[in-house]
N, C-alpha and C positions, 0 to 999 in steps of 0.2 A: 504494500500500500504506500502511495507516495503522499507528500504533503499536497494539498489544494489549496490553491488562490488565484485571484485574477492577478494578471499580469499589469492593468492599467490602477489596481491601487498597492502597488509594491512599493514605490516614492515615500520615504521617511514612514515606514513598517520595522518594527524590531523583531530580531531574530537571537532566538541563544543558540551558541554551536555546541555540540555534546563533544565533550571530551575525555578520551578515553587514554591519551600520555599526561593530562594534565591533571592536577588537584580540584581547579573548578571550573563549570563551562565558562564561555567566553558569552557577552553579550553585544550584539552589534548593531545599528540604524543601517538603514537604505538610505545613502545622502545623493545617490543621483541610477537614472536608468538610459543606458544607452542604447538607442533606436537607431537602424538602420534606413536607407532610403523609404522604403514601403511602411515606416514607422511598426516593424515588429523588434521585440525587443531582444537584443543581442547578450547584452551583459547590465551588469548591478556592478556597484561602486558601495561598499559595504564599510562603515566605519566602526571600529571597534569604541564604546563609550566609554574604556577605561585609560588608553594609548593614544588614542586619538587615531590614531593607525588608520589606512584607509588600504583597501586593497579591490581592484579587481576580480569578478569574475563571473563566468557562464551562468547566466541566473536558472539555468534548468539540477545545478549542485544542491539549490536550495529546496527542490521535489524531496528529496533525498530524508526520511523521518529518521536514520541511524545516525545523521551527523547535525541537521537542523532542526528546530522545530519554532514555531509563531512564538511571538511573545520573549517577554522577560520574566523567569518565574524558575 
């Protein structure tokens, strides 16, 4: 089962990443979505809210329930 959501309210959505090398999950913002010509969505720009840290990547990683899931919690 993957995670579900729309694509068009993914923009400043919080995410916790499950971590299974670390002590505690990581929690992150969507601080931007990058749309290609046809406006479908290519990649997320993910910022971490403790580092500030911002990172790239394929917004189809975040389907993913073993590593991602909605919210802060």
């Amino acid at each position: 089962m993957t995670n579900t959501f729309s694509t068009d309210s993914l923009l400043f959505s919080k995410w916790t990443k499950e971590s299974q090398h670390e002590l505690t999950d990581r929690f992150y913002l969507v601080v931007a979505c990058q749309r290609d010509a046809q406006g479908q969505l290519m990649q997320v720009v993910m910022q971490d809210i403790n580092t500030l840290q911002e990172q790239e990547m394929d917004w189809h990683e975040l389907e993913d329930p073993n590593h991602w899931h909605m919210g802060w919690n």
